[in-house]
C-alpha positions in Angstrom: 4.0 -20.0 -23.3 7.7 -19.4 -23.6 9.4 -18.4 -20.5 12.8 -19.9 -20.5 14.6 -16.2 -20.5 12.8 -15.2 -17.0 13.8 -18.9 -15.7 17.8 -18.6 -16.9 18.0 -14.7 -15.5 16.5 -16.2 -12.0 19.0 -18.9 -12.4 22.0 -16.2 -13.0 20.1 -14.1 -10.3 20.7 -16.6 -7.5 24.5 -16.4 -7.9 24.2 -12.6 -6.7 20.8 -11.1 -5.5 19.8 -12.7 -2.0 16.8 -15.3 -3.1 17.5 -13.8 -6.3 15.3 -10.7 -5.7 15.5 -7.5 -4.0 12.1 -7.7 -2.1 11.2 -10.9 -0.7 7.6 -10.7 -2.3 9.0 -11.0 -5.7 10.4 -14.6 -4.8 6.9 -15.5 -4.0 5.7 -16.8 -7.7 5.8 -20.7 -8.2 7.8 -21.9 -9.4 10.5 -18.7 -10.1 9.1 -15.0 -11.3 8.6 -13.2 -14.2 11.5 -11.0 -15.5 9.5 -7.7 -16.7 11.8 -5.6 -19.9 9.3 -3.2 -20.8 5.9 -1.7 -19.7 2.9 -0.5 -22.0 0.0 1.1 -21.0 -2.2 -1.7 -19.1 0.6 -4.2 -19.6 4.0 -5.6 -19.2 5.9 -7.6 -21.8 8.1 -10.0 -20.0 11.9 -11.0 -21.1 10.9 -13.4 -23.2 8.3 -11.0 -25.4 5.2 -12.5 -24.0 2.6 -9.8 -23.4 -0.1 -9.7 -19.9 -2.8 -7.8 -18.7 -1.0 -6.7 -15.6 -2.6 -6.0 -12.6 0.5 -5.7 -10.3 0.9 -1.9 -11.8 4.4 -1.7 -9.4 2.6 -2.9 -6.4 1.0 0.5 -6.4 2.3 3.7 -7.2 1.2 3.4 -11.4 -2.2 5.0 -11.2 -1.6 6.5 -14.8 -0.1 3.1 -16.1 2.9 2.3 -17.9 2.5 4.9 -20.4 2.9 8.1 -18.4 0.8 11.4 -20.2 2.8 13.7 -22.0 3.0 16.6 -19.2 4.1 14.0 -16.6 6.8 12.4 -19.1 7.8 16.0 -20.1 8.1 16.9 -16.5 10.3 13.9 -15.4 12.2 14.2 -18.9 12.5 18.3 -17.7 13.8 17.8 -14.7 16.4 14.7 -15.3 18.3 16.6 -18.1 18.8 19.7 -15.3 20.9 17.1 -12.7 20.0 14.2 -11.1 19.5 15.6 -7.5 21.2 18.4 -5.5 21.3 17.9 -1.9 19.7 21.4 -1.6 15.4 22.6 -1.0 14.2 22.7 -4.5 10.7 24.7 -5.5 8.9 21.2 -6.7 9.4 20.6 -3.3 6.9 23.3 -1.8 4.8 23.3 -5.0 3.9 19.1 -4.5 3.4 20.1 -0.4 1.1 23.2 -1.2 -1.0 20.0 -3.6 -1.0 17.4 -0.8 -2.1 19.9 2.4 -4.7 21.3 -0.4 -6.8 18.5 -0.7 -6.1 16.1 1.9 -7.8 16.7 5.2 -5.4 16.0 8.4 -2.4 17.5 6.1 -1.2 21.2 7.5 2.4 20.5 7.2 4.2 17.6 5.1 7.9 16.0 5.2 8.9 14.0 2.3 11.0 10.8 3.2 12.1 8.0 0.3 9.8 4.9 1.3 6.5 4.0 2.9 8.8 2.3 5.6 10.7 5.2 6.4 7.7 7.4 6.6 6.4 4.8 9.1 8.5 4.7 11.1 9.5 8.7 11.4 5.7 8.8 12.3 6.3 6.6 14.7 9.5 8.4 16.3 7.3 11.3 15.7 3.8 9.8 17.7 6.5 9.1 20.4 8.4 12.5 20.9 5.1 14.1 20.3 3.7 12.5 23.9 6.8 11.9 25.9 5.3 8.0 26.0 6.8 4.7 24.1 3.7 2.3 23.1 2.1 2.4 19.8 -1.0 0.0 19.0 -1.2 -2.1 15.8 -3.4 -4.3 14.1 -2.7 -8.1 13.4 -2.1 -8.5 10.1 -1.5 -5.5 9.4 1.5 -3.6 7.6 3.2 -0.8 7.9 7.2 -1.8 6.2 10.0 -3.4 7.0 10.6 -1.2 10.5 11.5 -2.9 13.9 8.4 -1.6 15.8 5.9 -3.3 13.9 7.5 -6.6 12.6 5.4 -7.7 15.9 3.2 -10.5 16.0 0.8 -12.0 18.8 -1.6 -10.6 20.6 -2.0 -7.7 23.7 -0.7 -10.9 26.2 1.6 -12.4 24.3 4.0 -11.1 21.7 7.5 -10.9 19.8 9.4 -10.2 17.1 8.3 -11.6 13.7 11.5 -11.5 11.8 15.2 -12.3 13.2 17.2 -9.4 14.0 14.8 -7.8 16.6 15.4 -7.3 20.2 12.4 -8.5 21.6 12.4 -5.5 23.8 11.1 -3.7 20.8 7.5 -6.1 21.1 7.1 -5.0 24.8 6.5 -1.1 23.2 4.3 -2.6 20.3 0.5 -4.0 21.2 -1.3 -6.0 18.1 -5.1 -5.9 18.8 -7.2 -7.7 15.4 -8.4 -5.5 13.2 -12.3 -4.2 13.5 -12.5 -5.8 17.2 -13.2 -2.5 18.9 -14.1 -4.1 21.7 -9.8 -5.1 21.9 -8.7 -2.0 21.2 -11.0 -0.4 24.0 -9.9 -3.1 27.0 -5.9 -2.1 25.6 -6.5 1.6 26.3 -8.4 0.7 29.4 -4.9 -1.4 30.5 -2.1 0.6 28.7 -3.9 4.4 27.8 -1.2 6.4 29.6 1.5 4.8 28.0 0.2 4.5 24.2 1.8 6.8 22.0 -0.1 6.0 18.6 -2.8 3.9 16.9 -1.1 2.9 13.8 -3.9 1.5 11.4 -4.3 1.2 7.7 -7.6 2.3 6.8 -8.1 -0.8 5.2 -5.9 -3.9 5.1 -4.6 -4.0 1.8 -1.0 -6.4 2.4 -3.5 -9.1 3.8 -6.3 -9.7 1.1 -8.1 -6.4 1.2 -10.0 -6.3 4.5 -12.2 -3.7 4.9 -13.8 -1.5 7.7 -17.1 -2.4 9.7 -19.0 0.8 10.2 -17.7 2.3 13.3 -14.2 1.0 13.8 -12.4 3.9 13.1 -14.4 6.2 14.8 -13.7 4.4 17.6 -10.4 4.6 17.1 -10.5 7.8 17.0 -12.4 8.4 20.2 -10.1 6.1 22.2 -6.9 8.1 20.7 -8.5 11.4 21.4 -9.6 10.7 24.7 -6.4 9.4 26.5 -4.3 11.7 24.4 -2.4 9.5 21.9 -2.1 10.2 18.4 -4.2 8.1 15.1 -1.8 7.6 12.8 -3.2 6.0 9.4 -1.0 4.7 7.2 -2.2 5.2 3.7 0.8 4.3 1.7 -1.3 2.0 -0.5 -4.6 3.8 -0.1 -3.2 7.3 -0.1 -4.6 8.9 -3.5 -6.4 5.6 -4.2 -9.1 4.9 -2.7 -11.1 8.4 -1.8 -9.5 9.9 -4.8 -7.5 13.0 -4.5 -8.8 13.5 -0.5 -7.2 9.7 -0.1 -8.9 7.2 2.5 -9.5 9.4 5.2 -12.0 11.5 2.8 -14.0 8.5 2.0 -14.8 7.3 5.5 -15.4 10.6 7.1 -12.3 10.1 9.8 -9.2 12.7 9.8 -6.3 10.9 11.5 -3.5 13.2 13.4 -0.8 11.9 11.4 -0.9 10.5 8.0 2.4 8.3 6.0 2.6 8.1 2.0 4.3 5.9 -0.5 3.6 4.7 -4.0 1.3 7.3 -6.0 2.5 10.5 -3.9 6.0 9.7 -6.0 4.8 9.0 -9.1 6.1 5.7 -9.6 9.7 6.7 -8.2 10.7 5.9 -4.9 8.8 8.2 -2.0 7.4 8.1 0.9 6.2 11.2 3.4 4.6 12.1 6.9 1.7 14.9 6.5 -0.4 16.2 9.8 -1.1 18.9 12.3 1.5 21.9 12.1 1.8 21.4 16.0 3.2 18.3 15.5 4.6 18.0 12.4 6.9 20.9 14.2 8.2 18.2 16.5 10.9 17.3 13.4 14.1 18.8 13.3 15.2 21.3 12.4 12.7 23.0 14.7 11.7 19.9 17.6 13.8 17.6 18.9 12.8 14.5 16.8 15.4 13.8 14.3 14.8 13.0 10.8 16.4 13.2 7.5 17.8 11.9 3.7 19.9 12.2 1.2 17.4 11.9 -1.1 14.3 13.6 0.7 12.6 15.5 -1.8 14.3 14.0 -4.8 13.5 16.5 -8.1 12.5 13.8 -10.0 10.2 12.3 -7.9 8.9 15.7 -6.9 8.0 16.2 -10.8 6.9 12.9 -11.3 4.2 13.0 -8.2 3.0 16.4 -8.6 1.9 16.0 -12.5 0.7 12.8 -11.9 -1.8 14.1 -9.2 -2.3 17.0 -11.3 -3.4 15.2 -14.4 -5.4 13.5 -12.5 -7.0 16.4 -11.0 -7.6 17.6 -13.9 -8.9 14.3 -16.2 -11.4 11.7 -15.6 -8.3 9.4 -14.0 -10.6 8.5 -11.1 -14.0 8.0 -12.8 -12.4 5.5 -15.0 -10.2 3.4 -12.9 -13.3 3.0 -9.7 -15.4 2.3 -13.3 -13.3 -0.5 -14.3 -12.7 -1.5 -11.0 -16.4 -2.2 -10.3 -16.7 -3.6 -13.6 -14.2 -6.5 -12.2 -15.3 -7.2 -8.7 -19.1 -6.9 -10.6 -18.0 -9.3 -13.1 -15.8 -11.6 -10.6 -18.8 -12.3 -8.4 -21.1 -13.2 -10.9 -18.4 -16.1 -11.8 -17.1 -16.7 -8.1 -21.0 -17.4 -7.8 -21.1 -19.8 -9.9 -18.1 -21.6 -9.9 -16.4 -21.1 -6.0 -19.1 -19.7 -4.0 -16.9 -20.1 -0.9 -14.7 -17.6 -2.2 -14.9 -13.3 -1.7 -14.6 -10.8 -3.9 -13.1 -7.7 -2.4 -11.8 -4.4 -3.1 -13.3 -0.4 -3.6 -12.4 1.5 -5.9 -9.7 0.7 -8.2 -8.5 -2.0 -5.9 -9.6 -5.7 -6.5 -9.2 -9.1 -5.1 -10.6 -12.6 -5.6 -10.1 -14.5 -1.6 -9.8 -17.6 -1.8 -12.1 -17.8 1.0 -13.4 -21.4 2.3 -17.3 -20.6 4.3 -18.5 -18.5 1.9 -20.0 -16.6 4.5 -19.2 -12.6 3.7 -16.3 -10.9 3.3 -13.4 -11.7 5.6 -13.2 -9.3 8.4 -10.1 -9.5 9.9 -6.1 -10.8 8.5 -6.7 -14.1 10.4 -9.8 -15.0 8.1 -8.1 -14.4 4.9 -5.0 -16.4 6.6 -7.6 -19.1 6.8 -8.1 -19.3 3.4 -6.4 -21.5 0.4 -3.8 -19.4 0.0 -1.7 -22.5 -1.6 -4.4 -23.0 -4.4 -4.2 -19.3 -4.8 -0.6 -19.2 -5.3 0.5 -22.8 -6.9 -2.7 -23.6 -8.8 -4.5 -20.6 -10.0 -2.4 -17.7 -10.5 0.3 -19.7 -12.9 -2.8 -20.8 -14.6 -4.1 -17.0 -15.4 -0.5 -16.2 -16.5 -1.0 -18.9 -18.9 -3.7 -17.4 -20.1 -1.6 -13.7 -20.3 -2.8 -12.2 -17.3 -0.6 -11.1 -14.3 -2.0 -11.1 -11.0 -0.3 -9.6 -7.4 2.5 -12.0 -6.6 0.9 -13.9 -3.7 -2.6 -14.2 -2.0 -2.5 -11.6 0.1 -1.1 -8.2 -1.5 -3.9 -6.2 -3.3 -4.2 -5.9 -7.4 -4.7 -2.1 -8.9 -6.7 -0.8 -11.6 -4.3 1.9 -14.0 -5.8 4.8 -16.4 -4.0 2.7 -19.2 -6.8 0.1 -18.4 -9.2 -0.6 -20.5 -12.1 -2.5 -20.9 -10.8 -5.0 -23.1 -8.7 -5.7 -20.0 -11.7 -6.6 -17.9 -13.2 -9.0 -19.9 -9.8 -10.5 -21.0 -9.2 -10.7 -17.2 -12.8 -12.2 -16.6 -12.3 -14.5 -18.9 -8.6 -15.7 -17.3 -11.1 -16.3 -13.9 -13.4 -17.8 -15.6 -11.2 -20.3 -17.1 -9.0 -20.7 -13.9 -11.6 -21.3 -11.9 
């Protein structure tokens, strides 16, 4: 395969991109990325015309595809020709708000924000106005964006910064406890429960191999929160309108967190993120509370449009049905030949979300981000995932960060894919 174009523009792009990216992640591919010029449907066709399966779909937000449905393109097309954005409230605005608090449960009142990391960390500004107090509760391995008060790592003892840049003054307010060890994140409200502001937890984690809960956790979480008078905060940036369909995560496992952040498929594939929850805290945001918040581009028209008819269409088509259908067709599939050929390994995901761990006891599915850490994540990402390229199909860009089944899927997709594992491994 032909891939000299990709390899001369990463060339040109380490003159003047930092790493020659603009997300570290996208470094991560042995040994330089692929340069992407087009989408189409299911796939990408790279700079140098060769065509994959891909199974990146933006790292999220493409739950239609590459090829958006006539009333989505109309509406983005719509809106772009009437002005790029206007500084000023708009009626998408209220119309994409009314949606969201319609069918997802903890939403009464929304704020739309530009990222998943900036809707982090408002809700976290928010969790600590809200309750006068400063600590907020995280899990190990989990990730919530690039935001100073959870670039933590460690443990409820010992803890600090994990990136340069950080006071460590911000870890003293931040308390990592390993995900699904309820037993931790009882003894850390038993120490710290007057001073804990928030649990922030992804309902699953889905930056560190797809880890899923054990039956209980989050009830327990929510007990603990409820009980000392702290806020549950989940962060469903990459499950939000995903997994659990239009009712997101929450739906699915019974559990309605106080505050709730969005990213990827709320914006349609354009740049979003938002804070939904209770009206009585919501109201702790400026203009009418004391926490500040606000942007430029909050509530961007095009992005409005783009989210709004893409969770429209798929309200009102089989968008769901079909992606969890092919997405149990390739975990299905992917056991039957991890089986056989790496029985060490895990197969994870729900829904439309997929993953093969490159797991070494074999013993279950991982259940915490230190498991999957334990892994082969070298093999993963220097052996096998060039190897699938070769065989045109593009996987997540490491180990760790979860792959995403698109309504421009088909299942000629799955069983080229299949075969890619098959051959790989």
């Amino acid at each position: 395969m032909n891939r000299e174009t990709s390899r001369d523009l990463y060339d040109r792009a380490l003159d003047v991109l930092v790493g020659g990216v603009n997300s570290s992640v996208r470094a991560a591919p042995q040994p330089y990325p692929t340069f992407v010029r087009k989408g189409d449907g299911g796939h990408v066709v790279d700079a140098d015309g060769n065509r994959y399966v891909d199974w990146v779909m933006g790292l999220g937000p493409l739950l239609l595809g590459h090829d958006l449905p006539e009333p989505v393109q109309a509406a983005v097309q719509r809106r772009t020709s009437e002005g790029p954005m206007y500084g000023m409230p708009t009626e998408l605005e209220v119309e994409h708000a009314e949606f969201v608090a319609r069918h997802v449960p903890s939403v009464e009142m929304l704020r739309f924000v530009n990222s998943g990391t900036e809707a982090t960390t408002s809700a976290v500004r928010l969790a600590r106005g809200y309750t006068g107090r400063d600590k907020i509760v995280v899990m190990q391995s989990g990730y919530h964006g690039a935001q100073e008060s959870t670039l933590v790592e460690g443990d409820r003892e010992e803890r600090g910064p994990s990136s340069a840049g950080i006071p460590a003054s911000f870890a003293e307010h931040t308390i990592p406890v390993p995900f699904n060890d309820a037993d931790a994140a009882t003894e850390v409200f038993e120490e710290h429960g007057d001073d804990i502001a928030a649990v922030l937890v992804e309902p699953m984690l889905a930056n560190k191999g797809i880890v899923e809960p054990v039956d209980g956790y989050h009830e327990t979480l929510r007990d603990l929160t409820r009980d000392h008078g702290a806020l549950l905060v989940w962060d469903e940036v990459i499950t939000g309108f995903r997994v659990g369909g239009l009712g997101c995560a929450q739906s699915k496992y019974g559990v309605t967190p106080d505050l709730t952040t969005f990213g990827k498929i709320i914006g349609g594939g354009f740049p979003v993120g938002a804070i939904g929850g209770r009206t009585e805290i919501m109201e702790e945001f400026t203009p009418v509370g004391d926490v500040f918040q606000a942007g430029t581009f909050s509530g961007h028209p095009v992005t409005m449009a783009a989210g709004l008819e893409t969770l429209t269409y798929a309200a009102e088509n089989d968008v769901y049905e079909h992606v969890n259908t092919l997405g149990r067709q390739l975990r299905e599939g992917l056991e039957e030949i991890v089986a056989d050929r790496a029985p060490s390994y895990s197969v994870v995901g729900t829904d439309s979300l997929f993953k093969v761990l490159f797991t070494r006891d074999g013993d279950g599915r991982p259940e915490n981000g230190a498991e999957v850490g334990r892994g082969a994540v070298e093999r993963w990402n220097r052996v096998f995932r060039p190897q699938v390229l070769d065989d045109g199909v593009l996987l997540s860009q490491n180990q760790f960060e979860s792959q995403f089944v698109a309504y421009g899927h088909t299942e000629e997709d799955v069983e080229r894919t299949l075969e890619a594992y098959r051959n790989a491994l």
